[in-house]
VOMI-519469 format. One record per residue: residue number from 1; x, y, z of N, C-alpha, C in turn; residue in three letters. Coordinates in steps of 0.001 Angstrom, whole numbers. Layout:
VOMI-519469
+-----+---------+---------+---------+---------+---------+---------+---------+---------+---------+--------+
| num |     npx |     npy |     npz |    capx |    capy |    capz |     cpx |     cpy |     cpz | residu |
+-----+---------+---------+---------+---------+---------+---------+---------+---------+---------+--------+
| NUM |       X |       Y |       Z |       X |       Y |       Z |       X |       Y |       Z |    ALA |
...
+-----+---------+---------+---------+---------+---------+---------+---------+---------+---------+--------+
***
This chain:
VOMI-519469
+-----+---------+---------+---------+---------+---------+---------+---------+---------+---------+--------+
| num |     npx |     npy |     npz |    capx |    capy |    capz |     cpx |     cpy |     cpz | residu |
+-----+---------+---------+---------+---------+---------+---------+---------+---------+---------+--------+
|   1 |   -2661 |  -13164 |   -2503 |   -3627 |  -12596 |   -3419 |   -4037 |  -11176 |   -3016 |    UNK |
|   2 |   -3896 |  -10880 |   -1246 |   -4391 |   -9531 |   -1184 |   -2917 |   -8687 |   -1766 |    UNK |
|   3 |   -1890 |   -8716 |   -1608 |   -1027 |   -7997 |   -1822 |   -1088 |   -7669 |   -3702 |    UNK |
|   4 |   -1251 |   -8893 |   -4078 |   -1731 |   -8963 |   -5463 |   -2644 |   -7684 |   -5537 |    UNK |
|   5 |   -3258 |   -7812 |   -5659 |   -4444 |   -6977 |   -5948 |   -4362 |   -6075 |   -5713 |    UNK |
|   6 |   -4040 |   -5229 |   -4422 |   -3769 |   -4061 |   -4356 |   -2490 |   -3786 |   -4897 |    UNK |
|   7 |   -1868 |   -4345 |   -5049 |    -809 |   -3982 |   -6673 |   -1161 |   -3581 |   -7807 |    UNK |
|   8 |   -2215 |   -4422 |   -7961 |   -2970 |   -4000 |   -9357 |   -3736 |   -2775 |   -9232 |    UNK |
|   9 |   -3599 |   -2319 |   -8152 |   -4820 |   -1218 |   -7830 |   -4096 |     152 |   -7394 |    UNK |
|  10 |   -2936 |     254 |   -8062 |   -1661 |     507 |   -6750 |   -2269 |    2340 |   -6672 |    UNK |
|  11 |   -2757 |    3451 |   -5348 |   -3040 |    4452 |   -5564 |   -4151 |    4749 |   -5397 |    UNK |
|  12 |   -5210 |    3441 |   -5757 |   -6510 |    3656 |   -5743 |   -7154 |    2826 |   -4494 |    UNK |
|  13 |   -8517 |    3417 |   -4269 |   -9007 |    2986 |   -2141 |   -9750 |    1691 |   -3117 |    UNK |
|  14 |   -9365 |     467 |   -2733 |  -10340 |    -566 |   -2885 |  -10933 |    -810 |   -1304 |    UNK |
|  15 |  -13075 |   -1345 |   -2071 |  -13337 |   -1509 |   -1395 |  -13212 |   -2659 |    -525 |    UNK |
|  16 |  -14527 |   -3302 |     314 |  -14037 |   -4364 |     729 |  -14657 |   -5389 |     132 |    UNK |
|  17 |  -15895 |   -4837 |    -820 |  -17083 |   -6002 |   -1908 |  -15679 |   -6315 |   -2727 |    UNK |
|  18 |  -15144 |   -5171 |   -3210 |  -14082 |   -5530 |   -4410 |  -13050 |   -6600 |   -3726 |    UNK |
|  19 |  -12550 |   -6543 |   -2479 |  -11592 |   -7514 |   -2361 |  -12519 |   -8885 |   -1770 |    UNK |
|  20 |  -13479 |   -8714 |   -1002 |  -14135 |  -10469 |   -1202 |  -14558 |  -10992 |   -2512 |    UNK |
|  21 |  -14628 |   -9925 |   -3671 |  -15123 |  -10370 |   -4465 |  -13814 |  -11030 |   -5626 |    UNK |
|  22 |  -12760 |  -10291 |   -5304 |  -12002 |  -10786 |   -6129 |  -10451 |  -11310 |   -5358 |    UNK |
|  23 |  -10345 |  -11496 |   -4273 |   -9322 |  -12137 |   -3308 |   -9840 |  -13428 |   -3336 |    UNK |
|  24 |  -10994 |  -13450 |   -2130 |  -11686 |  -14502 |   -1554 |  -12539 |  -15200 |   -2026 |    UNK |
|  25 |  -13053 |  -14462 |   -3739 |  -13850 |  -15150 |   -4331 |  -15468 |  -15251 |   -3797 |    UNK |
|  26 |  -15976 |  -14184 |   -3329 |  -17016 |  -14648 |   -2034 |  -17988 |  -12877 |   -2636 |    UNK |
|  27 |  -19151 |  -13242 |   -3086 |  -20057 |  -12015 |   -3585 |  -20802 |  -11661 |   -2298 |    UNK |
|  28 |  -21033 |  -12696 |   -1002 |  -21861 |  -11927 |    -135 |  -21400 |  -10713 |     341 |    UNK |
|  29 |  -22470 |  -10257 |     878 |  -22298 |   -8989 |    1791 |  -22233 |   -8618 |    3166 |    UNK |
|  30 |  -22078 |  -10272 |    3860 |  -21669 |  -10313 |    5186 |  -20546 |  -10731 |    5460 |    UNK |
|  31 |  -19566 |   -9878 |    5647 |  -17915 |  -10106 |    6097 |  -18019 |  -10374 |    7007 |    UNK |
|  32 |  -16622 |  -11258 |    7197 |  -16462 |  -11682 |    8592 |  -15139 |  -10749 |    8939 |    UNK |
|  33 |  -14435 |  -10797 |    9636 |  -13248 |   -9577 |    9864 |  -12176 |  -10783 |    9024 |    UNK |
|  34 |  -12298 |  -11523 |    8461 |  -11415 |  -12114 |    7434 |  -10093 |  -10729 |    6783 |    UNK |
|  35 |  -10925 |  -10031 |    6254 |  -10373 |   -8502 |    5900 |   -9159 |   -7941 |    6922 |    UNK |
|  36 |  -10284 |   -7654 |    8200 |   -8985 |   -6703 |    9059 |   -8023 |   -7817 |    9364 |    UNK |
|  37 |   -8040 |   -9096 |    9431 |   -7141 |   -9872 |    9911 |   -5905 |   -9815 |    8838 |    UNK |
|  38 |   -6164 |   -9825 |    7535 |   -5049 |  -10214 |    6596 |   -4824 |   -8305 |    6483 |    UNK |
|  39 |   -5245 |   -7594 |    6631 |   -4989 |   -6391 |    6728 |   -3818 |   -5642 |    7458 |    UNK |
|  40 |   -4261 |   -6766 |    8483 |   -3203 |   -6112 |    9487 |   -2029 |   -6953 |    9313 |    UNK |
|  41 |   -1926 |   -8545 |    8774 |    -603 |   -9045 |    8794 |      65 |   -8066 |    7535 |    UNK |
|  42 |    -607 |   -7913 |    6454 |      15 |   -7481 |    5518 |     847 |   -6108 |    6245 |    UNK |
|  43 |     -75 |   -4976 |    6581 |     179 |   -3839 |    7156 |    1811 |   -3993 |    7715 |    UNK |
|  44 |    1950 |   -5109 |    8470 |    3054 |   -5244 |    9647 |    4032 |   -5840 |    8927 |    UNK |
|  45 |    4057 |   -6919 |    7610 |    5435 |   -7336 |    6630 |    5298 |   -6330 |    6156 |    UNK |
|  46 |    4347 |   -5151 |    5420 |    5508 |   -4441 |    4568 |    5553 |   -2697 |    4855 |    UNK |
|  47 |    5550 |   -2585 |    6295 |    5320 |   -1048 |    6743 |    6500 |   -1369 |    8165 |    UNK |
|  48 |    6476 |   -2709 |    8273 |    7137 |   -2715 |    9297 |    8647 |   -1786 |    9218 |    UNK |
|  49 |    9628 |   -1295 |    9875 |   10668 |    -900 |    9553 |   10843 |     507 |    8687 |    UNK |
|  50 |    9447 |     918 |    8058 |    9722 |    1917 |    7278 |    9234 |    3259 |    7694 |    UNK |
|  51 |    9719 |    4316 |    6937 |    9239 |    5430 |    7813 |    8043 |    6335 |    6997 |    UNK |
|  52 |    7395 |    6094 |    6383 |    6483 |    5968 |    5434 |    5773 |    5254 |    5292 |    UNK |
|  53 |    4553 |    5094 |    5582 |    3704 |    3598 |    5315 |    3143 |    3703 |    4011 |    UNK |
|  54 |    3028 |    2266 |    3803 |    2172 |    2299 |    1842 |     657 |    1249 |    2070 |    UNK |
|  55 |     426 |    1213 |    3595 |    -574 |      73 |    3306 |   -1601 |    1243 |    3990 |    UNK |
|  56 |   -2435 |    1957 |    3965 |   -3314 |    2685 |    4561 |   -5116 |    2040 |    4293 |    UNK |
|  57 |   -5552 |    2496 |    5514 |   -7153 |    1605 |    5333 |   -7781 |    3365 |    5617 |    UNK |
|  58 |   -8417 |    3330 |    4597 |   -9160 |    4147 |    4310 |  -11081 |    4449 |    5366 |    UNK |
|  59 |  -10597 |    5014 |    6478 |  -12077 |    4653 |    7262 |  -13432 |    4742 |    6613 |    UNK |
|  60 |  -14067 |    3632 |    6785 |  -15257 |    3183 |    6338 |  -15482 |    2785 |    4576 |    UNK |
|  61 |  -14413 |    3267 |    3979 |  -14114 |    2618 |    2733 |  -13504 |    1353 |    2044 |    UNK |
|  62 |  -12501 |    1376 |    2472 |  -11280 |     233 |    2354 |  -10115 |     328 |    2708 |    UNK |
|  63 |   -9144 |    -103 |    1744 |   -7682 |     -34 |    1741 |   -7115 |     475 |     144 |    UNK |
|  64 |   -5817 |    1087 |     582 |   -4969 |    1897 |    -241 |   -3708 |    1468 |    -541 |    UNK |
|  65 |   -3306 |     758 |   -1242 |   -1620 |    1068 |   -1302 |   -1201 |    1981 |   -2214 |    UNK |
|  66 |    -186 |    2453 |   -1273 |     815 |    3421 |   -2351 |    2272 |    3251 |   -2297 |    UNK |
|  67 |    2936 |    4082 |   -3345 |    3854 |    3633 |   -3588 |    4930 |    5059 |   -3277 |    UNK |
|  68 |    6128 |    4625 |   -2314 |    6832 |    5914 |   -1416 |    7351 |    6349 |   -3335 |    UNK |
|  69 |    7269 |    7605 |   -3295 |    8547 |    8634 |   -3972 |    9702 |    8586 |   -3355 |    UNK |
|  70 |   10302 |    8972 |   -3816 |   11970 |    9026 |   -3101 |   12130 |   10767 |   -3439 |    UNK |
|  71 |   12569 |   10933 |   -1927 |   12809 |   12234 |   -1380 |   13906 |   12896 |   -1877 |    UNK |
|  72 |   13625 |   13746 |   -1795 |   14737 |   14869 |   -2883 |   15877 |   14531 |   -2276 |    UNK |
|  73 |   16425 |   14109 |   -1016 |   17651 |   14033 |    -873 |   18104 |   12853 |   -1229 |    UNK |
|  74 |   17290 |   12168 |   -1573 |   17702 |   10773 |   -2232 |   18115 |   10927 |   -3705 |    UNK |
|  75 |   17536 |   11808 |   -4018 |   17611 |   11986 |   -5226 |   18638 |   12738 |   -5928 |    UNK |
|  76 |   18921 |   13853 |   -5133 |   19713 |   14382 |   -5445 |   21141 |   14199 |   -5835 |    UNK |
|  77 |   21664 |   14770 |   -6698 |   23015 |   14287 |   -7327 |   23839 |   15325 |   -6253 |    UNK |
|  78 |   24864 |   15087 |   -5999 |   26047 |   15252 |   -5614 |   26342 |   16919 |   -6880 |    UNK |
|  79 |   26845 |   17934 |   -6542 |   27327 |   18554 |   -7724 |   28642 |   18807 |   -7806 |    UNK |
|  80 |   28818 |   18518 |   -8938 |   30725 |   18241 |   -8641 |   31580 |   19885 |   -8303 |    UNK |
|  81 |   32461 |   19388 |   -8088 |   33073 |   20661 |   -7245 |   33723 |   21531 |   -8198 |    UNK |
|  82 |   33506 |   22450 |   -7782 |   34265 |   24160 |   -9049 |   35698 |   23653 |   -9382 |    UNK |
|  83 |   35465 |   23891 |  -10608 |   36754 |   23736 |  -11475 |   37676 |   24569 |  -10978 |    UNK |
|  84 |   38952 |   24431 |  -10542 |   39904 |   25646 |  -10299 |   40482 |   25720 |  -12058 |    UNK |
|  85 |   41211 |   26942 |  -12278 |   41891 |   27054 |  -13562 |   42809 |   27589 |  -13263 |    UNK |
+-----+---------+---------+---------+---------+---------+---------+---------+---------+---------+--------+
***
């Protein structure tokens, strides 16, 4: 459900009322580190291996996902080679 959600959010800093409130289902305002715990497993399945991270925690705000661009050399086409005539 957290990965959920910050999918739905994909770009934008959710806080942490917004994710007890709509992960965990839970309106209080005393967290337990419930948060940094699933924070950090998430962080480590999907940043692990990459050279770019998309899971960022925003200090004293929340958390961020984003989503990598693909780098111009990825992108780039090949240009085909000069015509001889």
């Amino acid at each position: 459900m957290l990965l959920q959600f910050l999918a739905q959010n994909v770009g934008r800093v959710v806080t942490r009322a917004e994710l007890m409130e709509h992960v965990w289902d839970d309106t209080q305002t005393n967290y337990s580190n419930i948060i940094d715990v699933y924070a950090a497993r998430l962080r480590r399945k999907i940043d692990e291996g990459e050279r770019d991270a998309m899971f960022a925690t925003v200090r004293g705000v929340g958390f961020r996902l984003d989503v990598p661009t693909p780098t111009a050399s990825k992108t780039r086409r090949r240009s085909a080679a000069p015509r001889r005539e």
